[in-house]
Legacy VTK file of the C-alpha trace (Angstrom):
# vtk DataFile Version 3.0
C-alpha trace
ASCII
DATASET POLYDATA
POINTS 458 float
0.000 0.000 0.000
1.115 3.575 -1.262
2.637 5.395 2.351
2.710 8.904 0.044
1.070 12.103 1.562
-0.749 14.315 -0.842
-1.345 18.104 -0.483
-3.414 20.234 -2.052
-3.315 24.356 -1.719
-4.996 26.945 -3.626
-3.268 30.429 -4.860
-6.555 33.372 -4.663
-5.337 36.164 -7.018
-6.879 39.176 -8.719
-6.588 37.243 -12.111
-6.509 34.221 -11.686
-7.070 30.979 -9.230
-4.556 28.397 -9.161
-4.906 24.804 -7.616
-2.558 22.043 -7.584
-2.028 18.929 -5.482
2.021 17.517 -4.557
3.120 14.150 -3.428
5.457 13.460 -0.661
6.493 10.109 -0.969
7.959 7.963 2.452
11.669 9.405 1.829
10.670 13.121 1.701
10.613 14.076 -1.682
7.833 16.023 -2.777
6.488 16.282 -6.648
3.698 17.816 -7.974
1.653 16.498 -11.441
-1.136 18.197 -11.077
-2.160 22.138 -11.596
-5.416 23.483 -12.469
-6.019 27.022 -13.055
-9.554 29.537 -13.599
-9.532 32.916 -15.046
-10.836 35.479 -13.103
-11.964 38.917 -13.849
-13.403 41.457 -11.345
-14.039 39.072 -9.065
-11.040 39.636 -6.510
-10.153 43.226 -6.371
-6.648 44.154 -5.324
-6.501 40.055 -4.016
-9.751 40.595 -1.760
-12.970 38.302 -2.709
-15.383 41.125 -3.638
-17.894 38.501 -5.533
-17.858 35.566 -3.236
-20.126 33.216 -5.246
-18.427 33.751 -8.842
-15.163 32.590 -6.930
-16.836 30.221 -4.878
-17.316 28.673 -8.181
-14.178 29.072 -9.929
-12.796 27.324 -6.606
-15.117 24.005 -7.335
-14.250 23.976 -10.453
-10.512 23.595 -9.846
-11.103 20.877 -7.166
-13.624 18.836 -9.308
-10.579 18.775 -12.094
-7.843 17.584 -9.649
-10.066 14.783 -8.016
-10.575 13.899 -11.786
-6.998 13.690 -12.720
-5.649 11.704 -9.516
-9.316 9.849 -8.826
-9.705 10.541 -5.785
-11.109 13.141 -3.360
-9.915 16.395 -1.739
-11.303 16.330 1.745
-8.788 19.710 2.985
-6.617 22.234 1.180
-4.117 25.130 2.485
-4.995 28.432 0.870
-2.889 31.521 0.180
-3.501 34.885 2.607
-2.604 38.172 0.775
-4.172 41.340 -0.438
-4.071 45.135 -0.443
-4.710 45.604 3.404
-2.287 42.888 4.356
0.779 44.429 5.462
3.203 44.523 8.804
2.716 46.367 12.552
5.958 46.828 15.024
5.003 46.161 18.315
7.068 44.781 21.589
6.256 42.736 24.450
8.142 43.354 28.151
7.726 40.152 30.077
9.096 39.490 33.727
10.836 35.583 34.469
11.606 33.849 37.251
15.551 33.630 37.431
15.862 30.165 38.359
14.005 28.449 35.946
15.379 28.438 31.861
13.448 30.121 29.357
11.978 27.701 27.325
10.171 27.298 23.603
6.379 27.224 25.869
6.689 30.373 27.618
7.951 32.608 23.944
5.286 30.741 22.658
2.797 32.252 25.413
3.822 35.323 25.490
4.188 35.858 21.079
0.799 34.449 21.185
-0.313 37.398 24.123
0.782 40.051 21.970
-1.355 39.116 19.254
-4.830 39.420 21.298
-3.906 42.720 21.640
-6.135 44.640 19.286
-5.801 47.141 16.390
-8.436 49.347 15.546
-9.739 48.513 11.911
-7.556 45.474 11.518
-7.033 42.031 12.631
-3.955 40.174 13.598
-3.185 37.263 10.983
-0.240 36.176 12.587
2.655 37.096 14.810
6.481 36.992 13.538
9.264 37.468 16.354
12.087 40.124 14.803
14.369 40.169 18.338
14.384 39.408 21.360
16.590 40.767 24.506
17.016 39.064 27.481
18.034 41.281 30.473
18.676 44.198 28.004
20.926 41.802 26.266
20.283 41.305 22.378
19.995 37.643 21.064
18.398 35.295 18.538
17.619 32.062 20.386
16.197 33.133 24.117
15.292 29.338 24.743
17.733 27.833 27.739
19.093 30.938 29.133
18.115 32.437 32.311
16.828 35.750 33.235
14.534 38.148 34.795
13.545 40.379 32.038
12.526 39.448 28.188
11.582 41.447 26.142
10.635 41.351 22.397
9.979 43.006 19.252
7.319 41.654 17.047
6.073 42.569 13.659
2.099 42.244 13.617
0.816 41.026 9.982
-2.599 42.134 10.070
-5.187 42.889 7.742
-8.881 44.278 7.127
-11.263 42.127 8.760
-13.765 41.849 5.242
-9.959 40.125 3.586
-10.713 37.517 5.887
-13.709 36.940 6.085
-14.644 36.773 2.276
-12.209 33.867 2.253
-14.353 32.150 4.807
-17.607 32.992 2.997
-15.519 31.294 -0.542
-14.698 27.946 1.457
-18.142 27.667 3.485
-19.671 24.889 2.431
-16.557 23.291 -0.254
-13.779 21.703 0.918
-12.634 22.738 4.071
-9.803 24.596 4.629
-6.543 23.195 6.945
-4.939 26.187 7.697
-4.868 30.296 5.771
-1.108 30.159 5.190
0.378 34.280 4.447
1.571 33.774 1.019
4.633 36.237 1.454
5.908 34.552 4.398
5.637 31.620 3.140
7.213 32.323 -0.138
10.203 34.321 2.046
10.846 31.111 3.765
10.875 28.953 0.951
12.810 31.022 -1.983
14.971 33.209 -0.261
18.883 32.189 0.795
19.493 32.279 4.790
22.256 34.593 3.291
19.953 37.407 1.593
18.110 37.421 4.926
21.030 37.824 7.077
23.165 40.752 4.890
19.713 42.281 3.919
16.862 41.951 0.932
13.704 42.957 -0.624
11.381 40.617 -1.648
9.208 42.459 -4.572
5.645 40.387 -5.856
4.821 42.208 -8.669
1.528 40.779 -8.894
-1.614 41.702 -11.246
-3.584 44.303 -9.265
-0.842 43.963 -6.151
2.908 44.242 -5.604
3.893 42.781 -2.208
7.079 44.199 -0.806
8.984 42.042 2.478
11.982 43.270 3.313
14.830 41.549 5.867
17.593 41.870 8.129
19.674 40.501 9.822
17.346 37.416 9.427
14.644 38.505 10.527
11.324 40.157 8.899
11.640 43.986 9.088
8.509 45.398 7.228
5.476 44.339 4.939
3.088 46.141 3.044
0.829 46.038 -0.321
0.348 48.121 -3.011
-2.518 48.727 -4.751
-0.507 48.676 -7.861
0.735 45.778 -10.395
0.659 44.479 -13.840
-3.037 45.574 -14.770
-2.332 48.935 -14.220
-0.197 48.811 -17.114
-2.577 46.872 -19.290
-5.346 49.474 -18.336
-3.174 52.563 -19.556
-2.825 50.688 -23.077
-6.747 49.804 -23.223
-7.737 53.918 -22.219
-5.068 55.606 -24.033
-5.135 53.515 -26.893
-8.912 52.727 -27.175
-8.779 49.218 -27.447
-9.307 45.884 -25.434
-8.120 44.886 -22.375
-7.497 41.551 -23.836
-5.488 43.043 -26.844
-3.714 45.519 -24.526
-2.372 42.371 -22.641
-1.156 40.808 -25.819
0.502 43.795 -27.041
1.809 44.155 -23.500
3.296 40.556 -23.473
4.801 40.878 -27.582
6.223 44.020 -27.419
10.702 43.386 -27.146
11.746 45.234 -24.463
9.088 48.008 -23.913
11.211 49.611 -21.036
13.965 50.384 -23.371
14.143 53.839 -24.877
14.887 52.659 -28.438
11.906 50.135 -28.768
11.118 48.470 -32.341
8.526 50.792 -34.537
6.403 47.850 -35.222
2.267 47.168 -35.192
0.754 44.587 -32.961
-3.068 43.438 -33.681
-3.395 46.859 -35.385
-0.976 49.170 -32.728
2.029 50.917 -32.805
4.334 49.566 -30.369
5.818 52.762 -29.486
2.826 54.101 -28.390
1.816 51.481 -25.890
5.732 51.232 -24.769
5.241 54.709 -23.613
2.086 53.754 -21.593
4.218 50.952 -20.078
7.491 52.575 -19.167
5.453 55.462 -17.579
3.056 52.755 -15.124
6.283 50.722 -14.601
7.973 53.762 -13.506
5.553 54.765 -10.830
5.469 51.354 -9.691
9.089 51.296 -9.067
9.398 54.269 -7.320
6.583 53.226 -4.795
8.758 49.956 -4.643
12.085 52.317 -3.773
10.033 54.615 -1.217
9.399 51.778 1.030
12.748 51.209 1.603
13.025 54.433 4.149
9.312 53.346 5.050
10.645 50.072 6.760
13.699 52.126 8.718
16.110 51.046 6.573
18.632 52.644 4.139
19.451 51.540 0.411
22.916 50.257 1.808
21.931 48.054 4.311
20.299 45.723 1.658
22.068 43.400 -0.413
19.506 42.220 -3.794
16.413 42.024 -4.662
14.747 39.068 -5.316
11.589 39.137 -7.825
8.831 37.223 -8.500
5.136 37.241 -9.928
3.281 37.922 -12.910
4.453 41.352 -13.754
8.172 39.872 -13.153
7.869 38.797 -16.666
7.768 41.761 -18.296
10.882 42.255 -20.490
13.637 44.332 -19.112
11.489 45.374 -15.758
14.271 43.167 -13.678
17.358 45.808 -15.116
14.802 48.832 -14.742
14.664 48.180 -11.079
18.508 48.022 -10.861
18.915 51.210 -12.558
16.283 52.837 -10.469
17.159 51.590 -7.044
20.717 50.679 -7.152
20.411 47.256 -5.717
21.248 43.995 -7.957
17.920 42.076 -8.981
17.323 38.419 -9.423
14.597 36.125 -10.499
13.131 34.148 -7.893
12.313 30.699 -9.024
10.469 27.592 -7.030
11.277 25.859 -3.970
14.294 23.576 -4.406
12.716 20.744 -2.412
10.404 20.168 -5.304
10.391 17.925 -7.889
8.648 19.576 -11.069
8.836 17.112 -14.100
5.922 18.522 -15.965
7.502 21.863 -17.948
4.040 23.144 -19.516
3.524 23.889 -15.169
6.610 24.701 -14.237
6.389 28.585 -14.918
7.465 31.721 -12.427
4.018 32.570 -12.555
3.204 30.261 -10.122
5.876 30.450 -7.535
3.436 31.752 -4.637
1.695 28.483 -4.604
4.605 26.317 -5.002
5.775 27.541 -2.186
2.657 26.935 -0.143
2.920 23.249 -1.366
6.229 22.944 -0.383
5.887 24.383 3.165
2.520 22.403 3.401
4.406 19.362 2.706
7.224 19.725 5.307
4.830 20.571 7.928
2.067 18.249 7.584
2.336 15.186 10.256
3.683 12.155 9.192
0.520 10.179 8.835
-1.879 12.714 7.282
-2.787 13.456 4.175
-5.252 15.984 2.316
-6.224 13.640 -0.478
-8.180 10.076 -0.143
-7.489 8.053 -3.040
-10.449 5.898 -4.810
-9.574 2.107 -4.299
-11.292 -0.560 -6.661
-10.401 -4.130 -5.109
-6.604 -4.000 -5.474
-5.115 -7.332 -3.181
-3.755 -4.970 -1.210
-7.042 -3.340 -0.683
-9.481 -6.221 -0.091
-7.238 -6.949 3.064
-9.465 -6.335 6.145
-7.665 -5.093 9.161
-8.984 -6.647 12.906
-11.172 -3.989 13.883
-9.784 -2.500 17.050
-12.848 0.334 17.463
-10.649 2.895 15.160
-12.845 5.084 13.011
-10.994 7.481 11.709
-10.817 10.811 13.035
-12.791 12.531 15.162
-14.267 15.103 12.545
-14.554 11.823 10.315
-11.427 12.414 8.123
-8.889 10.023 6.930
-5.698 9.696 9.382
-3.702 8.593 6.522
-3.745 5.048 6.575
-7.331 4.092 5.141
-10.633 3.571 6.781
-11.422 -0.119 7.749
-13.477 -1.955 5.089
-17.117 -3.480 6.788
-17.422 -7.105 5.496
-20.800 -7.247 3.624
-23.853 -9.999 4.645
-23.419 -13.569 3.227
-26.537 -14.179 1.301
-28.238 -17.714 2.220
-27.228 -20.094 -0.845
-30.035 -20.581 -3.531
-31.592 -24.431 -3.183
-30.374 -26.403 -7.127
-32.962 -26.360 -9.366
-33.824 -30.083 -10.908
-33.082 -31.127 -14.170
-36.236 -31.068 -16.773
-36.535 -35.103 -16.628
-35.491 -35.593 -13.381
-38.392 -35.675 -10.705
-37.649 -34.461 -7.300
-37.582 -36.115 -4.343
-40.870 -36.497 -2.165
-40.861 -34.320 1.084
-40.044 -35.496 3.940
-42.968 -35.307 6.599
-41.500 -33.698 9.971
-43.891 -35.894 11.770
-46.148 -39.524 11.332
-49.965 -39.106 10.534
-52.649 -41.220 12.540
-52.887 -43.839 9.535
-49.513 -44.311 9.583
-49.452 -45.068 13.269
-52.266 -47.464 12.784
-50.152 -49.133 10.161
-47.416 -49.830 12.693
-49.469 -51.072 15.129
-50.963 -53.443 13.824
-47.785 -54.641 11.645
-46.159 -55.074 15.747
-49.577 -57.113 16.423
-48.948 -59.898 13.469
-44.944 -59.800 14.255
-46.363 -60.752 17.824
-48.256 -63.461 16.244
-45.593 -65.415 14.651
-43.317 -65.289 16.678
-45.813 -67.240 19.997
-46.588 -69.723 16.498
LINES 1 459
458 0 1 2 3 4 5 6 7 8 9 10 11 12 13 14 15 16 17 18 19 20 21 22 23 24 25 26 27 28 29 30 31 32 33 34 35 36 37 38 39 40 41 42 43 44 45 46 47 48 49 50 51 52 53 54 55 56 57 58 59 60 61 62 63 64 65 66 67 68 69 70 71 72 73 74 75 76 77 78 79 80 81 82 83 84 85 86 87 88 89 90 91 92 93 94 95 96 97 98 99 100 101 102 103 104 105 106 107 108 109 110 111 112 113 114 115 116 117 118 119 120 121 122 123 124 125 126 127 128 129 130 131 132 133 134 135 136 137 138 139 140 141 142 143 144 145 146 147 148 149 150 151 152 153 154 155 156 157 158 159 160 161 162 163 164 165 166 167 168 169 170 171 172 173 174 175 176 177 178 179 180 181 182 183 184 185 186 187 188 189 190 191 192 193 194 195 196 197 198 199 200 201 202 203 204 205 206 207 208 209 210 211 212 213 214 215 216 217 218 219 220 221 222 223 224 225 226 227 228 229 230 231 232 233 234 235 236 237 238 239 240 241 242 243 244 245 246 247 248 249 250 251 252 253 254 255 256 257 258 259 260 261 262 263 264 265 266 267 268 269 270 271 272 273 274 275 276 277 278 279 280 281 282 283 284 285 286 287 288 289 290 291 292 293 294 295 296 297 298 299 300 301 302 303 304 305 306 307 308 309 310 311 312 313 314 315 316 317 318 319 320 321 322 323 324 325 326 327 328 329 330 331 332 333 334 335 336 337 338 339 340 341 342 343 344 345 346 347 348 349 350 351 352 353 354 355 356 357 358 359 360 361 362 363 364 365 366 367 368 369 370 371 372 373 374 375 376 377 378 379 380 381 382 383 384 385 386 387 388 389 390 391 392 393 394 395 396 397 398 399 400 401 402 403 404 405 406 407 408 409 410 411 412 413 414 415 416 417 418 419 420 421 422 423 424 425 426 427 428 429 430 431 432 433 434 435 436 437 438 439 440 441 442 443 444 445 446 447 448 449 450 451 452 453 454 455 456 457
């Protein structure tokens, strides 16, 4: 029988939806086979659900295609948190210890989780990231088995507008149910970015379609968050008003022009438009977007040279010659982010930059589920293996009636009473046996003892 886990995790963007499902087989290798993706159009707005049954649907849709391709059923699924409101709160906790007894991984656990009941008007707390921590006024990064009488620690907040939330709840009422809201730049931070960018200092740029998500670290440690209501469609827009056309045709044109960013770009017509007229549209959005990227540099406390790179990912990543604009415009070198390297990605038409956010939710799904659970059950159909039924010990599962991960025990169905043979045509059955003797043939024996009697005094 298979051991492999299977995780599933969904990607909510202002374009698109993207599903996909990853094996982890019993030595810790983790593939994934199987992506689905929906087009979606002013349904999410700046990554917050605005029409909650439209994606509702588009979110069906995507799971009825995966249980198709692997025949089976998704019974939970990690989904992405991200969107305009979603962005990063300094705060700091002052705790007092008892001396004599080590700090230990339970009590910063207790007191991290504290400082995220505290609440902020309009917002709510997502989740709670540790930045430093000093104990007895002295600065260090792992508080857990020293002693003192004093901790305290500085926390970054990610919070966001209540309605982001809740909208994702309203999506996955009622569908599959949801194992755990992972924060999509976090996550992709963990995953993508070298221990070494964190430590000498990066920026972490999403450029996504209605969003561009900027993290930036030090000294290993998350510094600042925010989103902008800014990305790729922006562009496209400026081509569609100032050129009176399409949206659809503005994105081709967007995506066929060579270099658009470059000063000298070809004189050529696309679907009926001069390329130097929408490269002027696009080096003017791209240039705004930037320079919001640049300002949030002294936003986060931080100068220019206490960052090493850049790392960039997303959508509007793949616009040519946007990756040496930002070097020229911020000073900082810029690379590429790609997928996690702890996955295994053999089909090429899905492995693509676009979808880096929710590899990287698959990948820290899969190294943080337990051992023996899974988010897929797989359809069985009488396999040896399968007809095998286990002693029943009173183990049903769990207690909210999913799958642990090792199969549900198989009931053994009713033995039906065997069918009496039919005779053959010619053949004539038996007479039936009487249960008991009648009166006559009492009589009969009677007097048949009476003669025996008889002959035997002659």
């Amino acid at each position: 029988m298979s051991k492999s886990q299977y995780i599933a995790a969904l990607e909510i963007g202002s374009s698109k939806i993207v599903g996909a499902i990853a094996e982890k087989n019993n030595a810790g290798y983790v593939q994934i086979n199987h992506l689905e993706v929906e087009k979606l159009i002013n349904s999410v707005r700046h990554g917050c659900v605005q029409n909650v049954e439209n994606t509702k649907g588009c979110i069906n849709s995507i799971i009825r295609k995966l249980e198709n391709r692997i025949d089976g059923t998704i019974d939970e699924v990690y989904v992405g948190f991200s969107g305009r409101s979603l962005h990063s709160e300094p705060t700091e906790v002052n705790h007092t210890l008892d001396a004599t007894v080590p700090i230990t991984d339970e009590v910063l656990d207790r007191i991290v989780a504290e400082a995220g009941r505290d609440p902020i008007k309009n917002y709510e707390t997502i989740k709670v990231v540790p930045r430093t921590y000093y104990v007895d006024k002295n600065e260090t990064k792992s508080p857990s088995g020293q002693f003192g009488s004093n901790i305290n620690i500085k926390l970054n907040l990610i919070v966001a507008k209540p309605n982001l939330k809740l909208n994702l709840d309203r999506v996955m009422s009622g569908s599959t149910r949801v194992r755990e809201y992972l924060v999509t730049p976090l996550v992709v931070a963990d995953e993508i970015l070298e221990s070494s960018e964190k430590s000498l200092g990066c920026m972490l740029v999403d450029l996504g379609a209605e969003t561009t998500t900027v993290s930036i670290y030090k000294d290993g440690s998350l510094v600042y968050l925010t989103t902008l209501p800014l990305g790729g469609r922006n562009i496209t827009r400026d081509i569609t008003v100032g050129l009176n056309i399409l949206e659809d045709t503005a994105e081709r044109v967007k995506k066929n022009i060579s270099n658009p960013l470059d000063k000298n770009v070809d004189h050529i017509s696309i679907e009926g438009v001069n390329s130097t007229d929408a490269a002027n549209y696009i080096a003017a959005r791209t240039g705004e977007i930037i320079a919001n990227i640049k300002q949030q540099i002294s936003y986060a406390g931080v100068k220019i040279v206490d960052l090493h790179n850049i790392v960039l990912i997303g959508g509007g990543a793949q616009l040519q010659g946007v990756a040496r604009r930002i070097e020229d415009e911020i000073k900082l070198k810029v690379r590429l982010g790609s997928y996690p390297k702890t996955l295994n990605i053999l089909d090429h038409n899905i492995n693509r930059a676009e979808y880096v956010q929710l590899f990287s939710l698959l990948s820290n799904a899969a190294h943080n589920l337990p051992i023996n659970q899974s988010c897929v059950r797989l359809n069985t159909y009488g396999n040896a293996e399968d007809d095998y039924v286990a002693p029943d010990y009173g183990y049903r599962g769990n207690d909210d009636g999913g799958d642990s991960g090792y199969g549900r025990f198989r009931e053994e169905e009713p033995t039906r009473p065997n069918k009496p043979a039919r005779p053959e045509p010619n053949e004539r059955p038996e007479p039936k046996r009487r249960k008991g003797l009648s009166w006559l043939d009492k009589a009969r024996q009677k007097m048949e003892k009476l003669m025996t009697e008889d002959d035997v005094d002659d």
